[in-house]
Each structure stands twice: as structure tokens, then as C-alpha cells.
VOPAGU-2260 file (C-alpha; in pm, 1 decimal, decimal comma):
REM VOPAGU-2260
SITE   aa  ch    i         X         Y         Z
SITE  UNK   A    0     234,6   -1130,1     808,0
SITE  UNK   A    1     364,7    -810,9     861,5
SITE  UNK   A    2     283,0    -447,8     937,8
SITE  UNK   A    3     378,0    -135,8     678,6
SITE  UNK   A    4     192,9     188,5     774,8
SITE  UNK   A    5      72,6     442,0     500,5
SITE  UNK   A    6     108,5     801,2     642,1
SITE  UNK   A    7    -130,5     966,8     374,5
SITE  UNK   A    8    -392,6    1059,4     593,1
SITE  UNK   A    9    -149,1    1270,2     825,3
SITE  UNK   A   10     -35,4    1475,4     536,0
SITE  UNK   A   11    -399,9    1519,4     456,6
SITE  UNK   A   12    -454,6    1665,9     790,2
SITE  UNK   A   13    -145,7    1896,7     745,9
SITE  UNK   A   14    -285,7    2018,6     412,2
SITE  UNK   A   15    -642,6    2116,2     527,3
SITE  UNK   A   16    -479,8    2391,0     722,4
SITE  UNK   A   17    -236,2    2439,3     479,8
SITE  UNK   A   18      42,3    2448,6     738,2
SITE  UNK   A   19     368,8    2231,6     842,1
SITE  UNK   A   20     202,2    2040,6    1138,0
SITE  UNK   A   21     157,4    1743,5    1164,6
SITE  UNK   A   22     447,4    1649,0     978,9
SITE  UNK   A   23     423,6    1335,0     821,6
SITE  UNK   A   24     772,4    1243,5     829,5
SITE  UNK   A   25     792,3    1265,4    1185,0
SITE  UNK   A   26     526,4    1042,0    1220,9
SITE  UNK   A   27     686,8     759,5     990,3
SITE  UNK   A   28     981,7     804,3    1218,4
SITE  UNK   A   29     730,2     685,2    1540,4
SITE  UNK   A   30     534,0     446,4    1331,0
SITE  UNK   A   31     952,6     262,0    1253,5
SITE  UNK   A   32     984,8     313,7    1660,7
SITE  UNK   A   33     683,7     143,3    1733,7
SITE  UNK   A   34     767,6    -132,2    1507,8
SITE  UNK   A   35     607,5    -105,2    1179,9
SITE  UNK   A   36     812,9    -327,2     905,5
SITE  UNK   A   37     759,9     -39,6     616,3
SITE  UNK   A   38     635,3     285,2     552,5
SITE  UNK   A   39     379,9     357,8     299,1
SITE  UNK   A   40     298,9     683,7      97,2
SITE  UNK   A   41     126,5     812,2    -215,6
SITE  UNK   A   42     295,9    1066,5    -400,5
SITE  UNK   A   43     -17,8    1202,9    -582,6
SITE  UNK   A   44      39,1    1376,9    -921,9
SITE  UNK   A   45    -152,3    1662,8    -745,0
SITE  UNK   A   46      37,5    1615,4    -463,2
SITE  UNK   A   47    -294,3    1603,7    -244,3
SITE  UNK   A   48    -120,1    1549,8      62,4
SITE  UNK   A   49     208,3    1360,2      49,2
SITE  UNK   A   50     452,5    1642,4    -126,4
SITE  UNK   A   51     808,7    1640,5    -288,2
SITE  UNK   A   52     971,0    1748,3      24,8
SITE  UNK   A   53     818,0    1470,7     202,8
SITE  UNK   A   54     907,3    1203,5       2,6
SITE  UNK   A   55    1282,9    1318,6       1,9
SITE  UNK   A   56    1302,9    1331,3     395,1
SITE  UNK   A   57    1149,1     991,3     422,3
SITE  UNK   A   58    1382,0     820,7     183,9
SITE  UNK   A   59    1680,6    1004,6     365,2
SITE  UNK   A   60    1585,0     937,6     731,8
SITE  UNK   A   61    1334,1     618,0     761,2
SITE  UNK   A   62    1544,9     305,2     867,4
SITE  UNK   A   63    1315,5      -8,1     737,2
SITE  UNK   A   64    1154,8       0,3     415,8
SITE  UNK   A   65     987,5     277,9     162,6
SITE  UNK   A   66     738,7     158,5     -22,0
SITE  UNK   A   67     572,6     474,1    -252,5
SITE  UNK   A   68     221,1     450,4    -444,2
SITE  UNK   A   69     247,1     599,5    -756,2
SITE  UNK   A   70     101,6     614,7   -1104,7
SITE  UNK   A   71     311,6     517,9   -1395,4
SITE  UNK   A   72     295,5     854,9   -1510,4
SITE  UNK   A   73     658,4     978,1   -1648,5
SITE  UNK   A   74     685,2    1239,6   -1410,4
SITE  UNK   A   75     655,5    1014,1   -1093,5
SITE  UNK   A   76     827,2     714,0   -1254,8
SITE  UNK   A   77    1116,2    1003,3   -1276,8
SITE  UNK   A   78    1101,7    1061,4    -914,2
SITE  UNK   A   79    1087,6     732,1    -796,9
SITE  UNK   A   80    1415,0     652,0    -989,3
SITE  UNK   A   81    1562,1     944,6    -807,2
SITE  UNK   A   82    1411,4     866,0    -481,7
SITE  UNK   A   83    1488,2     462,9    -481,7
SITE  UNK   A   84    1212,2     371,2    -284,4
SITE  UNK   A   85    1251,3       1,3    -200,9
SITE  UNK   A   86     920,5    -108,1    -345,5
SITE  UNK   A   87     702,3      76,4    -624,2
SITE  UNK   A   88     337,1      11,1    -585,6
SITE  UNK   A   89     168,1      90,2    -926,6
SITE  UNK   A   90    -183,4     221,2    -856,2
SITE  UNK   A   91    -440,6     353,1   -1042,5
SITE  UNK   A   92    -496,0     718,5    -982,6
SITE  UNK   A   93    -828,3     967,1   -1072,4
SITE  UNK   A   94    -788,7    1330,4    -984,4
SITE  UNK   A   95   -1189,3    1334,9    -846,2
SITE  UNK   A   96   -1148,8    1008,0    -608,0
SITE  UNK   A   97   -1119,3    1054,0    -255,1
SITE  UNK   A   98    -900,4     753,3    -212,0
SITE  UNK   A   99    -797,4     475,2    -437,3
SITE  UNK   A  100   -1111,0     323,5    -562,8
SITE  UNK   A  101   -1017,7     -66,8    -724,8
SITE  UNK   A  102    -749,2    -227,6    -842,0
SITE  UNK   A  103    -474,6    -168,9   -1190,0
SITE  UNK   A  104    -621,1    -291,4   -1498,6
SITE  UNK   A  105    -305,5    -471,8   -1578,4
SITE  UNK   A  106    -462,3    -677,4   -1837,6
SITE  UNK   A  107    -554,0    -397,1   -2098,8
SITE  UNK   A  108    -246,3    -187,8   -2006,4
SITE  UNK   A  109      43,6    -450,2   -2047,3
SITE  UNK   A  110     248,0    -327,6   -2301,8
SITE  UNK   A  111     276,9      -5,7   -2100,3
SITE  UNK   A  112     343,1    -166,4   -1780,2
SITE  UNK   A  113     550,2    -363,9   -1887,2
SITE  UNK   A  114     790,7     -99,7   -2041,8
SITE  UNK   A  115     727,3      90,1   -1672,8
SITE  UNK   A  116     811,6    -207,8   -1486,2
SITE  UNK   A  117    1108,2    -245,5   -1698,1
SITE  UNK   A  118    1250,8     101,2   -1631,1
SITE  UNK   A  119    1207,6      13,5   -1236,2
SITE  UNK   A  120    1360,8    -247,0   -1267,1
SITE  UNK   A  121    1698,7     -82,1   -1418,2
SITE  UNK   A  122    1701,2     138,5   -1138,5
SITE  UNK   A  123    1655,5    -202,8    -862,5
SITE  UNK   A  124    1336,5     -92,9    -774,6
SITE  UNK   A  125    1105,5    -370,8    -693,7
SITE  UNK   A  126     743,9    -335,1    -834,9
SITE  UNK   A  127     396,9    -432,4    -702,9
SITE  UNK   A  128      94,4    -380,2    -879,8
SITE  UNK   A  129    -194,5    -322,6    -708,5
SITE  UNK   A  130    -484,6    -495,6    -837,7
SITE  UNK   A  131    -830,4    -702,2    -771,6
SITE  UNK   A  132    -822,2   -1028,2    -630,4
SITE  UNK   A  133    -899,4   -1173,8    -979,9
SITE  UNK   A  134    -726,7   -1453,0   -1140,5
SITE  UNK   A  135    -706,0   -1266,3   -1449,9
SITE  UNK   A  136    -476,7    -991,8   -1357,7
SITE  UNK   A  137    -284,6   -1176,8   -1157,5
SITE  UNK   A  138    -177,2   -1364,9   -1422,5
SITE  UNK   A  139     -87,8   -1034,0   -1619,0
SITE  UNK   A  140      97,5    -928,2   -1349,5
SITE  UNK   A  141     323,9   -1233,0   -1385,3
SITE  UNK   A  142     322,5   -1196,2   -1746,1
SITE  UNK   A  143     446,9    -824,4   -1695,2
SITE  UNK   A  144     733,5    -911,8   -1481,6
SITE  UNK   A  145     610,4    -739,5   -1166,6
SITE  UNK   A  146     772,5    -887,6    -839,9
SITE  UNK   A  147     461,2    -871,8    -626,2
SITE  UNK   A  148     106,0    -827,7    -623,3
SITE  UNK   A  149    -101,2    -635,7    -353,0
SITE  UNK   A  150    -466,4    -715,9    -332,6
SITE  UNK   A  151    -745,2    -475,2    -323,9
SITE  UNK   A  152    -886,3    -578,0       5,0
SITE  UNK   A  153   -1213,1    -267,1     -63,5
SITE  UNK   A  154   -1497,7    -514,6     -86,2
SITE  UNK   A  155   -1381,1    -775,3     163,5
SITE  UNK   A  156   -1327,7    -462,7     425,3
SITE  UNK   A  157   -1692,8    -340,8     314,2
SITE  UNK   A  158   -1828,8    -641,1     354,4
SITE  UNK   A  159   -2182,2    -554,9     549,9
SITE  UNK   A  160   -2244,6    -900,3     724,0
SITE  UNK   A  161   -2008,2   -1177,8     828,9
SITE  UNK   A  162   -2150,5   -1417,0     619,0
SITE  UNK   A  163   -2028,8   -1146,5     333,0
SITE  UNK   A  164   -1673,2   -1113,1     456,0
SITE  UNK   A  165   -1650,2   -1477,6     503,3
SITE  UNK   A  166   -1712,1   -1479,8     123,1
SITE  UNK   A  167   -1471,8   -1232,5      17,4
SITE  UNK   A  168   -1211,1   -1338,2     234,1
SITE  UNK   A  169   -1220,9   -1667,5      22,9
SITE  UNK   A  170   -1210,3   -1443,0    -286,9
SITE  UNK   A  171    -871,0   -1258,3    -147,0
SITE  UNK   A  172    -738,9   -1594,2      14,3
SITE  UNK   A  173    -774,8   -1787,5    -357,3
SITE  UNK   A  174    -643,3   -1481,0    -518,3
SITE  UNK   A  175    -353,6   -1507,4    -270,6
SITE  UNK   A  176    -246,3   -1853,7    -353,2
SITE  UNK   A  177    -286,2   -1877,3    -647,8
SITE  UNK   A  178     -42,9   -1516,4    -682,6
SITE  UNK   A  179     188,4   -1732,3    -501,5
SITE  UNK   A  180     191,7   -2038,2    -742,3
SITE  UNK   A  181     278,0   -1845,1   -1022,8
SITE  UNK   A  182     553,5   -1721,8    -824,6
SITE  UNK   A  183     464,4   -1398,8    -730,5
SITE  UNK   A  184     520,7   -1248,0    -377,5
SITE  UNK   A  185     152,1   -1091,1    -214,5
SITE  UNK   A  186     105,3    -788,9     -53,6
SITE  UNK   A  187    -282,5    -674,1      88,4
SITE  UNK   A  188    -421,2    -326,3     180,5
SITE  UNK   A  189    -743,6    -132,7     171,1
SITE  UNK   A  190    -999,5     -54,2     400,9
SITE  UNK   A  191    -809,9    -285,0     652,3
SITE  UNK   A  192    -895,6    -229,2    1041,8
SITE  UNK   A  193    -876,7    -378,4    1416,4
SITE  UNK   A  194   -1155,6    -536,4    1335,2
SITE  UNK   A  195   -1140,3    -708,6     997,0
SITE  UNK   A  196    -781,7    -797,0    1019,3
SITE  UNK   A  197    -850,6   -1082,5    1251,1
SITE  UNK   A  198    -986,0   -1321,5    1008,8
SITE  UNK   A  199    -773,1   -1199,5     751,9
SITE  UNK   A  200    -475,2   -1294,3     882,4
SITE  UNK   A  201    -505,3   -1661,5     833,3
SITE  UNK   A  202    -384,8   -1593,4     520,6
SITE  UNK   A  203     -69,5   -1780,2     519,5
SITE  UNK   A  204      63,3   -1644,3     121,5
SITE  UNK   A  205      42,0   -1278,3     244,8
SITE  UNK   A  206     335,3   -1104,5     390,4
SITE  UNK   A  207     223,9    -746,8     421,5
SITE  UNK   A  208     -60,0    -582,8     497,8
SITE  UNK   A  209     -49,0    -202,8     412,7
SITE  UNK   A  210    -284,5      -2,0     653,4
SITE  UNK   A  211    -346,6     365,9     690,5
SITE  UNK   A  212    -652,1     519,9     772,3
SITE  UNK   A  213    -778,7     290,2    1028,7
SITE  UNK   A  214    -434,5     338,3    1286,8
SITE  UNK   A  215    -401,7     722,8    1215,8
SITE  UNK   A  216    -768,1     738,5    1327,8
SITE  UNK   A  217    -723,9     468,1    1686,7
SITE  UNK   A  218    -410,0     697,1    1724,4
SITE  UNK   A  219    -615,6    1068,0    1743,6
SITE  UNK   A  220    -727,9     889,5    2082,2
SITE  UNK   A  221    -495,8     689,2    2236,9
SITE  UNK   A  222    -132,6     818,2    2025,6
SITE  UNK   A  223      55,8     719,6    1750,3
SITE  UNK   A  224     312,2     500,6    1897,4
SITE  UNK   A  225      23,8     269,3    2100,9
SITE  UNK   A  226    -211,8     286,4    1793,7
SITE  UNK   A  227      74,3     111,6    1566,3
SITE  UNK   A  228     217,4    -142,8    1806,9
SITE  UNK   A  229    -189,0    -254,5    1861,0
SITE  UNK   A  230    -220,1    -310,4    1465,5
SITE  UNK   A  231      93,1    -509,2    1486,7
SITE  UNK   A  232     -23,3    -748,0    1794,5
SITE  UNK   A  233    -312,9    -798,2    1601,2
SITE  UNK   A  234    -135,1    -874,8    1236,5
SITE  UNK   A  235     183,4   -1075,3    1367,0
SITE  UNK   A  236     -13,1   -1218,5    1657,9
């Protein structure tokens, strides 16, 4: 399993001053340093907190991999073939939500995402789809020709006593193989902290985790580069 850090939440800072500082792209930059795998951003269609400008810097300067959020809205689906990220993460997007709030319905919506995917796909994008641990949509996503899943990991993280998260880790952990058996590669992220990623890494079928929130908020106290390179004892450990 390992680490890609999502850098929303330092744009988000940047943006309730409505300033340049801190710069989000600087921070991928010590996030790569410190020895994240990826880097992970949301390109909002009200551009929220990660911007235009943003997203260009990363994809020119970041050395491992650019994964961009996005909703397969035509304007962003535009960008991203511009941009080239390395791997497209279809979400589902409300303008009122603070943060993503559950996973794609790729079952009702896969004639469109499959035409979306499609279009990726010219451009050698790779696509994930971002979606509950349910058997149902991970089948869609097969039948859609995504390359990867990522599993919602919201309830398992808000899981209010152990005997809780034990149960939803099983949830994510069948989800997970059975994504694999049908030949799909599987991503995780949501909610995702030093705490609850210890159990959750026994979960052989998942190569990624994608976590935000959790290591910009260890990092307001003990730095960036230390917050990261704890996440990633604790995931690759």
C-alpha cells in the first residue's frame, strides 16, 4: 500500500484569506520530498480552493504522479485532457457540500460514464471512479471500462466504536477483493487518519490510499515534511 497526498485543504486555507500563501504547489513539492507516491487534488467547478493556475504548476513541476478529482462535467473533462493528469478520479460533486459526501452512482449514470471514460481514455488518461464499497457499482465500474476503483472509506473512518469499524472494514475489505477479481485495480480514501489506517492496511488488494485532511492537520504542529513521512511509516509499514 502506498501513500498519495491530497493538497485541497492547503488551498482552502489560502482562499479564506484570499491571498497567495500557503501555496499549494509548494507544498506538493515537500509532500514528493518526503516521499509521498502521488499527489492528489480536486479541481472544483467553483474552483473552491484548488484553481486553474494550480493545477497547471503541479502538472509542470511534480515528479511522481497527478492524480486530479474531477466531475465529468465537459468543462473539467476539457482540462484534464489538456492537463494529462496521470489518473482521473471521477467524483461526485454538489456545490453546498463541504467535502465529498459518498460515492459515484455509476450504476444509473453508465451510458454517460462510459462515453466520459471513453474520451479519457483517447487522451491515455487512466480513470478511477470513486464509489461505495458495494458490489453493485463495482461491477458497473467494470462494465464501464474504468481502470480502477477507489473506495469511499466515510463510514468505516466514522465508525464510533471498534466493534463498528471492525464491521466496515469487512465491508471495504470484501468490496476490495472482489474489485480485484473482476480485474479492476483499488484505490481507498476518505476520512482516513493515524489512527484508523492501522487496521486498514491489512488490506492486501489496495494499493493506494489517498489522504488529505488528516496529514495537513498533524503537519500545522509538527511540519509538513515530518507529518507525511509519519502517514507513510504507518501505510507502507
Amino acid at each position: 500500500m502506498q501513500l498519495t497526498v491530497n493538497i485541497d485543504h492547503i488551498a482552502t486555507l489560502r482562499e479564506a484569506r484570499g491571498g497567495v500563501e500557503p501555496d499549494p504547489v509548494t507544498a506538493a513539492h515537500l509532500c514528493e520530498l518526503a516521499g509521498a507516491h502521488g499527489i492528489v487534488c480536486h479541481l472544483r467547478e467553483d474552483r473552491r480552493h484548488i484553481n486553474d493556475r494550480d493545477l497547471r504548476l503541479l502538472r509542470e513541476t511534480i515528479k511522481t504522479k497527478l492524480d486530479l478529482e474531477m466531475a465529468a462535467t465537459e468543462e473539467i473533462i476539457r482540462i484534464a485532457i489538456d492537463t494529462l493528469p496521470e489518473l482521473a478520479t471521477l467524483v461526485p460533486e454538489r456545490r453546498q457540500e463541504l467535502t465529498t459526501e459518498g460515492g459515484l452512482d455509476v450504476r444509473g449514470n453508465r451510458h454517460r460514464l462510459r462515453d466520459v471514460i471513453k474520451e479519457l481514455h483517447k487522451a491515455e488518461i487512466r480513470v478511477s471512479l470513486f464509489i461505495d464499497p458495494v458490489r453493485e457499482q463495482i461491477e458497473a465500474a467494470r462494465e464501464v471500462e474504468a481502470d480502477t476503483v477507489e473506495i469511499h472509506t466515510g463510514e468505516y473512518a466514522n465508525a464510533r466504536s471498534e466493534e463498528q469499524q471492525s464491521e466496515l472494514l469487512e465491508v471495504v475489505r470484501d468490496a476490495a477483493k472482489f474489485a480485484r477479481e473482476l480485474e479492476l485495480r483499488v484505490n481507498a480514501g476518505h476520512g482516513l487518519n493515524y489512527f484508523n489506517i492501522i487496521p486498514f492496511r491489512t488490506i492486501e488488494e489496495i494499493e493506494e490510499v489517498s489522504i488529505g485532511h488528516a496529514i495537513i492537520a498533524r503537519a500545522m504542529f509538527v511540519g509538513l515534511d515530518r507529518a507525511v513521512k509519519e502517514m507513510i511509516d504507518l501505510v507502507e509499514r
